[in-house]
C-alpha positions as CSV (number, residue, x, y, z in Angstrom):
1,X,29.1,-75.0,119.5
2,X,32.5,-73.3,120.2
3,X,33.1,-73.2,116.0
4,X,29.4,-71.6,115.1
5,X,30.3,-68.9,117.8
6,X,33.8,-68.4,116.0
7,X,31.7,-68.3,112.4
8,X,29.3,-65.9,114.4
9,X,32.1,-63.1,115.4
10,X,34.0,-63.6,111.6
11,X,30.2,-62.5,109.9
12,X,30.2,-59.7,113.1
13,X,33.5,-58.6,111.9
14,X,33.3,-58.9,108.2
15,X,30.3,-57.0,108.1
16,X,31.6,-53.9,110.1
17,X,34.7,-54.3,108.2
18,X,32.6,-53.7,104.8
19,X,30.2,-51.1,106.9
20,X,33.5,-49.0,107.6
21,X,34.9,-49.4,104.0
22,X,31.8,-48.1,102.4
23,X,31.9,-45.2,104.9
24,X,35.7,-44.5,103.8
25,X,34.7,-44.7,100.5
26,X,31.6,-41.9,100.9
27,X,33.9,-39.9,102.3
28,X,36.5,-39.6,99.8
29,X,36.0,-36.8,97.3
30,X,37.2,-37.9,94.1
31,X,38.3,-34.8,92.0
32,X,36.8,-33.3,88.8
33,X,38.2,-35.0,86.1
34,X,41.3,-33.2,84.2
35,X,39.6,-30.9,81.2
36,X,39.8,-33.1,78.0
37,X,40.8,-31.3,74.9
38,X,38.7,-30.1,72.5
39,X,38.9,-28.2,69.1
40,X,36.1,-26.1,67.7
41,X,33.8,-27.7,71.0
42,X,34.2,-31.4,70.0
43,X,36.1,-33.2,72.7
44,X,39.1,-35.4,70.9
45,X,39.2,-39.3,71.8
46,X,40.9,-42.0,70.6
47,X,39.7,-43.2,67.1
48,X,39.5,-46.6,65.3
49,X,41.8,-45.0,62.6
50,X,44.9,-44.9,63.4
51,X,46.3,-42.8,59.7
52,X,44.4,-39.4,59.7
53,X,41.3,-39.8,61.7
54,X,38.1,-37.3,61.6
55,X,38.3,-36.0,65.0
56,X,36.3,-34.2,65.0
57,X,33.2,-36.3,63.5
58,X,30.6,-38.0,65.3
59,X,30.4,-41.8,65.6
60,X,28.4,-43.0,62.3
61,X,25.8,-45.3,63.7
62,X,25.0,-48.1,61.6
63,X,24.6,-51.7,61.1
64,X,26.8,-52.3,58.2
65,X,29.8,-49.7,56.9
66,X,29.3,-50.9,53.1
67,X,26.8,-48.9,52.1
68,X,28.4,-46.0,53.5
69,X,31.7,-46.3,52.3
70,X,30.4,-46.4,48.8
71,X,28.4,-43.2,49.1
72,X,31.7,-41.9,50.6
73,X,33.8,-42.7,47.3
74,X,31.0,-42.0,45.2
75,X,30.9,-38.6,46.3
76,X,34.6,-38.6,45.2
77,X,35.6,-38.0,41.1
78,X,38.9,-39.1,40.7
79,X,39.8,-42.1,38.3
80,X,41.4,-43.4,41.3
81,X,38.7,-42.7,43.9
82,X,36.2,-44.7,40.8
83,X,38.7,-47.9,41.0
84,X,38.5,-47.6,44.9
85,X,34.6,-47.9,44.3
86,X,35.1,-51.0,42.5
87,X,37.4,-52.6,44.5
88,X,34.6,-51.9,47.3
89,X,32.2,-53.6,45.3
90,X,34.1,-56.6,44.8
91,X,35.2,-56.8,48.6
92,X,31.5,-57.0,49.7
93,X,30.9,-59.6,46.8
94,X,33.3,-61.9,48.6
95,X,32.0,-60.3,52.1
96,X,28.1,-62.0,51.1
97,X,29.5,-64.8,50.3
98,X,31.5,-65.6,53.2
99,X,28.4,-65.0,55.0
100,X,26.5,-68.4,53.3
101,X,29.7,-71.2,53.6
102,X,31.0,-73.4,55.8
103,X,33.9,-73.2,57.8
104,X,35.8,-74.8,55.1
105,X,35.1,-72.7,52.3
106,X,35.1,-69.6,54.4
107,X,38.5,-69.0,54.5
108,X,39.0,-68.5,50.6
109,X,36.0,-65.8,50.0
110,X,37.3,-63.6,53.0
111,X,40.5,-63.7,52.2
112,X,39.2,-62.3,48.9
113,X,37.2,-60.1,50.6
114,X,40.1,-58.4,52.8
115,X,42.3,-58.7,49.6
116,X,39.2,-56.1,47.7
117,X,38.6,-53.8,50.6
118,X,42.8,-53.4,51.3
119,X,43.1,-52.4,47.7
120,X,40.3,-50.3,47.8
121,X,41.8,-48.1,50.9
122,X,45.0,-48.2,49.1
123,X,43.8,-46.7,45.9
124,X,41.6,-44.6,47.6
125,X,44.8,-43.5,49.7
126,X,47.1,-43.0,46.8
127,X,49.8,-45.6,48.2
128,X,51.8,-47.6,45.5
129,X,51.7,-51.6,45.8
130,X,52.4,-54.4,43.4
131,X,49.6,-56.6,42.4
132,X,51.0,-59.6,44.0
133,X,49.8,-60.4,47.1
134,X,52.9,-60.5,49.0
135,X,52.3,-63.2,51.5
136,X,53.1,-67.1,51.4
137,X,52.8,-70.0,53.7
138,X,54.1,-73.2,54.2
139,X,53.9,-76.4,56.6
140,X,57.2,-77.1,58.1
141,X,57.2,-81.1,58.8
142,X,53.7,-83.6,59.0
143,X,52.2,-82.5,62.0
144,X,49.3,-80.9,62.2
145,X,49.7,-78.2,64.3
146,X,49.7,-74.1,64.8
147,X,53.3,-74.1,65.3
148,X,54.1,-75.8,62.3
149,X,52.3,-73.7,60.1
150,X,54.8,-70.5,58.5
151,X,53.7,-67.1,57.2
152,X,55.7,-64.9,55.4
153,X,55.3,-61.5,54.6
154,X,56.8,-60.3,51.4
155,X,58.4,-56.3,50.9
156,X,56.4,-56.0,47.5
157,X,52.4,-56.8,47.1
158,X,49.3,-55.7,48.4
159,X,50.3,-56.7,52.5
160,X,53.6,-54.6,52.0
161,X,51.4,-52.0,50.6
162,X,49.1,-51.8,54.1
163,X,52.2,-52.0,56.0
164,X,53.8,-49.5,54.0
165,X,50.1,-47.1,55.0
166,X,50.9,-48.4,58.2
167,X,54.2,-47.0,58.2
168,X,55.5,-50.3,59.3
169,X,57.5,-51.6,56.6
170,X,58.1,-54.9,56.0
171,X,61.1,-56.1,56.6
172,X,63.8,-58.8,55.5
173,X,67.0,-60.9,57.2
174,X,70.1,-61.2,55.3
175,X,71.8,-63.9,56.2
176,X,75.8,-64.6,55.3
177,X,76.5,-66.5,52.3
178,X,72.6,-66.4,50.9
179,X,72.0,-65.0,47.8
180,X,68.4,-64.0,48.8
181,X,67.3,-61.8,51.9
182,X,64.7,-64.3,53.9
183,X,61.2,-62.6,54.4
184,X,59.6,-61.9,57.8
185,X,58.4,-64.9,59.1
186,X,55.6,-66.2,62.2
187,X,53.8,-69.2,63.4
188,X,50.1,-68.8,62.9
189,X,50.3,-69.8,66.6
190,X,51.5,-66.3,67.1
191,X,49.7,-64.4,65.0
192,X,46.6,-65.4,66.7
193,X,48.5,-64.6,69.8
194,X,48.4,-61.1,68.3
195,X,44.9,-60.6,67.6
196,X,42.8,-58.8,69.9
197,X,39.4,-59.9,68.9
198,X,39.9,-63.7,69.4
199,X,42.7,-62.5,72.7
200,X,39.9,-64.6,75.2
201,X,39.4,-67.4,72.8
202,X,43.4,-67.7,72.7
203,X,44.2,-67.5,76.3
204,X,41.3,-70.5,76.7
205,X,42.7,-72.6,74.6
206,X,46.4,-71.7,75.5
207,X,46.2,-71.0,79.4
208,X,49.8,-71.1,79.8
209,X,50.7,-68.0,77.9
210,X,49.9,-64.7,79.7
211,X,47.6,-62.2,78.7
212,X,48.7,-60.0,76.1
213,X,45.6,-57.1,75.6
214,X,44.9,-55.4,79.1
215,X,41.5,-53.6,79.5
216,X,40.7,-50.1,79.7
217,X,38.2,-47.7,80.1
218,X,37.9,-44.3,78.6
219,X,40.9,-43.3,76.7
220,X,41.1,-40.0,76.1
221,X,43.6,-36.7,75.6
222,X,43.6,-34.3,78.5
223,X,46.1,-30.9,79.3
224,X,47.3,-28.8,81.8
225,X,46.7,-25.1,81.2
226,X,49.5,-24.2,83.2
227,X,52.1,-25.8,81.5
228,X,50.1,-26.3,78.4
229,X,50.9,-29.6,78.5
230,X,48.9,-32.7,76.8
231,X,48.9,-36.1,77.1
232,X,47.3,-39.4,77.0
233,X,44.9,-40.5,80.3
234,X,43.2,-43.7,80.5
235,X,41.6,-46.2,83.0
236,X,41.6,-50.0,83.8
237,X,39.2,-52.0,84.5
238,X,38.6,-52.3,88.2
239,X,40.0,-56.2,87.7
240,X,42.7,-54.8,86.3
241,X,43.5,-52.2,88.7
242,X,46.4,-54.0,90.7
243,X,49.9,-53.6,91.3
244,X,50.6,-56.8,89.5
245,X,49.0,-55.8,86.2
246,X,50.4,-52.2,86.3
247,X,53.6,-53.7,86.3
248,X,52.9,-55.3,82.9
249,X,52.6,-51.8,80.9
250,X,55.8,-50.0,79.7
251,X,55.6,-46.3,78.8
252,X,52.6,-45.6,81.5
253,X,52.3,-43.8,84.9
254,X,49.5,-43.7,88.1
255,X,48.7,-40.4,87.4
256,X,48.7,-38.9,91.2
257,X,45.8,-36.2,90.8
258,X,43.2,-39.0,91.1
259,X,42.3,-41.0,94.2
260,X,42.6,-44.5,93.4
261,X,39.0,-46.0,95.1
262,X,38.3,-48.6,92.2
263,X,40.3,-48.3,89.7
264,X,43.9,-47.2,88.3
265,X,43.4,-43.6,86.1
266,X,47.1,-44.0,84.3
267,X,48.6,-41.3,82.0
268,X,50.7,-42.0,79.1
269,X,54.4,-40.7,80.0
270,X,55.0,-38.8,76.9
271,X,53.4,-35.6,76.5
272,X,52.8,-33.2,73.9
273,X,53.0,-29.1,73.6
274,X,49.0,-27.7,73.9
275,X,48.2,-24.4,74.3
276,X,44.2,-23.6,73.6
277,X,42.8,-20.8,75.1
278,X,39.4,-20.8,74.8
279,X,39.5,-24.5,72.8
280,X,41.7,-22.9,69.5
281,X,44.4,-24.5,69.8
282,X,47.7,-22.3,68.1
283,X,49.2,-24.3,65.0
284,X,52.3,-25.7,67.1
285,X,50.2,-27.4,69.5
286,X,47.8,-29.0,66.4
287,X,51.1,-30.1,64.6
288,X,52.7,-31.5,68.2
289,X,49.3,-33.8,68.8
290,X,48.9,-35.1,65.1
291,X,52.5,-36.4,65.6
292,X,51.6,-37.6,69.1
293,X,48.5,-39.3,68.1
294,X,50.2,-41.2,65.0
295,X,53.3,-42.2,67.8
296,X,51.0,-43.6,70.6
297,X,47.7,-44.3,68.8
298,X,49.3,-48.1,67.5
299,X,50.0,-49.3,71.0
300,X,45.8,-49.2,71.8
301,X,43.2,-52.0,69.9
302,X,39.7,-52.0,69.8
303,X,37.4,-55.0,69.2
304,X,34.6,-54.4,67.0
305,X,31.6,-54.2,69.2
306,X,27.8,-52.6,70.5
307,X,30.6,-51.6,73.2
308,X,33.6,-49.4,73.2
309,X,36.0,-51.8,74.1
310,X,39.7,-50.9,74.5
311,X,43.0,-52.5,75.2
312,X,46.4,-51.6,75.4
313,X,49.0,-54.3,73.9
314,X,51.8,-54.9,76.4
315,X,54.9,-54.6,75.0
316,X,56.9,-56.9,77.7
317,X,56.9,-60.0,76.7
318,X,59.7,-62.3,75.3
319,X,57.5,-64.9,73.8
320,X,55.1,-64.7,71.0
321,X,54.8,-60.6,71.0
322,X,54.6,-59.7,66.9
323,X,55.3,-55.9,66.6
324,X,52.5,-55.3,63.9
325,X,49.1,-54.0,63.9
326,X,46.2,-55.8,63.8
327,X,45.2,-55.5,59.8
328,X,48.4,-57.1,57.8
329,X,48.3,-59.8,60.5
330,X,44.7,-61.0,60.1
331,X,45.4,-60.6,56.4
332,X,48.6,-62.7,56.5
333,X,46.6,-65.0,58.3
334,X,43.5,-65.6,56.4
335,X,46.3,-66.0,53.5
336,X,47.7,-69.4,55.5
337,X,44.4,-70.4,55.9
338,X,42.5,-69.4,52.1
339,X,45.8,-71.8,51.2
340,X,44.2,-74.8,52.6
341,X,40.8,-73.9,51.9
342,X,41.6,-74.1,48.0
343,X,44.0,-76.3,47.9
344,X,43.8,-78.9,50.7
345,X,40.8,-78.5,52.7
346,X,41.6,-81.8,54.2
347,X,44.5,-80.6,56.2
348,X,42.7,-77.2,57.5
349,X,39.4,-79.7,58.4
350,X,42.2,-81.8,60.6
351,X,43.6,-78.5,62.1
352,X,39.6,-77.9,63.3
353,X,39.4,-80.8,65.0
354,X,42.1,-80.1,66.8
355,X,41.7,-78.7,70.5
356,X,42.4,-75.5,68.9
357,X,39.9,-75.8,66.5
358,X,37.5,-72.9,68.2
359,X,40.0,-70.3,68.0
360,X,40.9,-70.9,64.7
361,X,36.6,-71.5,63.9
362,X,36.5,-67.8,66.2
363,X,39.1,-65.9,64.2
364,X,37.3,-67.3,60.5
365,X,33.9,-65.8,61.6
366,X,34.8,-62.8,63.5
367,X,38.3,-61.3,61.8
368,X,35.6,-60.3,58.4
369,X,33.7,-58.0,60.6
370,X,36.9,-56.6,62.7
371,X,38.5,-56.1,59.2
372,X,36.3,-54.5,57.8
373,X,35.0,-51.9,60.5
374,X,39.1,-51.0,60.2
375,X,39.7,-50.3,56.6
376,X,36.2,-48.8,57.1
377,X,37.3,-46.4,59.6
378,X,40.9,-46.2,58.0
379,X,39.3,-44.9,54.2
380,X,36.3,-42.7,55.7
381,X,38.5,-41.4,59.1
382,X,35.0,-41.9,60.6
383,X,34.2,-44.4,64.0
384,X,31.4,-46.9,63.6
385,X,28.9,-48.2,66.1
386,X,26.1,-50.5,65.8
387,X,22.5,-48.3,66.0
388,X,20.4,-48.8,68.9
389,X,22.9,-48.0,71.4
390,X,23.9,-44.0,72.5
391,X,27.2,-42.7,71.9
């Protein structure tokens, strides 16, 4: 009797403890949002491209990018722009494909595929690159196993070409007393690890390692007339929106203007010059944000999606961090895998019947479509969205 009284008063008092909350909350008056900046009327946002984005464009709706791309370089007349075309062709060759094989054979035809469309936006793009393909792999010992499987990315071939786009060169080790400088090397352990479209297949199947990608909500570029002042602002998630996981982002601070209620609205430290009156921004301030944008924009993923779906990539981490973006690593790592596929499909069959074997079944399926919607958006400037869903 004595303990369903005690239960009794806890329900009492929980309940006027939420009662009270809610009326705290309702009488908080959360301010107007910081004016976003805009050129010509068109509000600027963060883009899927990250070299030379269309600001100013609206998001192109549709269910597949290949059509569009190739009406995009057809309407091009260049000889280079024409071998772009056909290296688009080809890449959505492998792309249909892909679509009709197993999970064996898979590997080989999108590798193929990203090989096409990255030679495509580099032709299109005017950036050198040798033919080769400049990546390798090799198993270090027997096992069977993530750790032991080595990819190495090469300074000349079509991966140091996207890097080179990227402007992330390749790099290489010398070593004392070796002829040879050694090529950048990972585990395909890690560059899954890297990968923000398969980041919640990764941490399933590897619990121990923490998160790498932390949610947000509604990136976007915002000033301060007075000082005519720019800068990043985004938001987490509301289950992100803790002490603990604020404390895992470098380079961002709790921007005070805003009442924190549910979530965390964090600004990006660095600023940039923007003065704008009447949205026309002066040349000093456009100049100032293009070199902002290019700075910042490769700390932030997106995963290709009906939603807009944003995450920063922490840069804290000792273990496992790759400092790449998301393209020459999928590429490198269809590579490992496009190996095995041709050349001992009984080794990569063993690896999916390992406990890993659904990440590495997710990042076969999904990576075509992520890669794709990113040379997409990296050749046209232009963000992509599925129809049926308002922008």
């Amino acid at each position: 009797m004595a303990s369903s009284k005690q239960d009794d008063k806890y329900q009492k008092q929980l309940q006027k403890n939420t009662e009270e909350i809610k009326k705290i909350k309702s009488q908080i008056q959360i301010k107007n949002a910081r004016p976003s900046i805009k050129v010509k009327g068109a509000e600027i946002s963060l883009r899927k491209s990250i070299m030379k984005p269309s600001f100013t464009n609206k998001t192109v709706l549709t269910d597949s990018t290949w059509h569009y791309v190739e009406l995009y370089l057809k309407r091009k007349k260049e000889v280079k722009d024409k071998e772009a075309l056909n290296y688009w062709n080809q890449a959505r060759n492998f792309f249909d494909a892909t679509e009709n094989l197993d999970l064996l054979s898979k590997p080989l035809t999108a590798y193929y595929c990203y090989l096409n469309a990255t030679k495509a936006l580099l032709t299109y793009k005017r950036i050198n690159f040798d033919t080769k393909h400049g990546v390798s792999g090799t198993r270090l010992g027997n096992s069977i196993n993530l750790l032991n499987e080595r990819v190495s990315l090469h300074p000349k071939g079509v991966l140091s070409g996207l890097c080179n786009y990227l402007k992330e060169p390749i790099k290489t080790i010398t070593i004392p007393n070796q002829k040879d400088p050694v090529p950048e090397s990972y585990t395909l352990k890690d560059i899954l690890y890297n990968l923000e479209y398969i980041h919640r297949a990764y941490n399933l199947t590897y619990s121990n390692q923490p998160e790498l990608f932390i949610p947000i909500d509604e990136p976007r570029f915002v000033h301060d007339k007075n000082s005519k002042e720019g800068w990043l602002e985004v938001k987490l998630e509301p289950g992100y929106s803790s002490q603990q996981e604020f404390a895992k982002l470098t380079g961002f601070g709790i921007d005070k203007y805003y009442d924190v209620v549910d979530f965390y609205t964090l600004r990006l430290n660095k600023k940039f010059h923007w003065n704008a009156p009447r949205n026309s921004p002066d040349t000093d301030s456009l100049r100032d944000f293009v070199r902002y944008y290019e700075t910042h924009r490769k700390r932030f993923r997106y995963i290709y999606s009906a939603n807009k779906l944003w995450y920063i990539k922490r840069k804290n981490l000792q273990n496992g961090l790759i400092d790449r973006q998301t393209l020459p690593l999928t590429f490198a790592a269809m590579h490992r895998l496009s190996e095995m596929s041709r050349y001992d499909p009984n080794t990569l069959k063993k690896h999916l019947e390992k406990n890993y074997g659904w990440l590495l079944s997710e990042f076969i399926t999904k990576s075509i479509y992520q890669f794709i919607d990113m040379i997409s958006s990296e050749i046209t400037g232009d963000d992509f969205r599925i129809t049926g869903f308002r922008t």
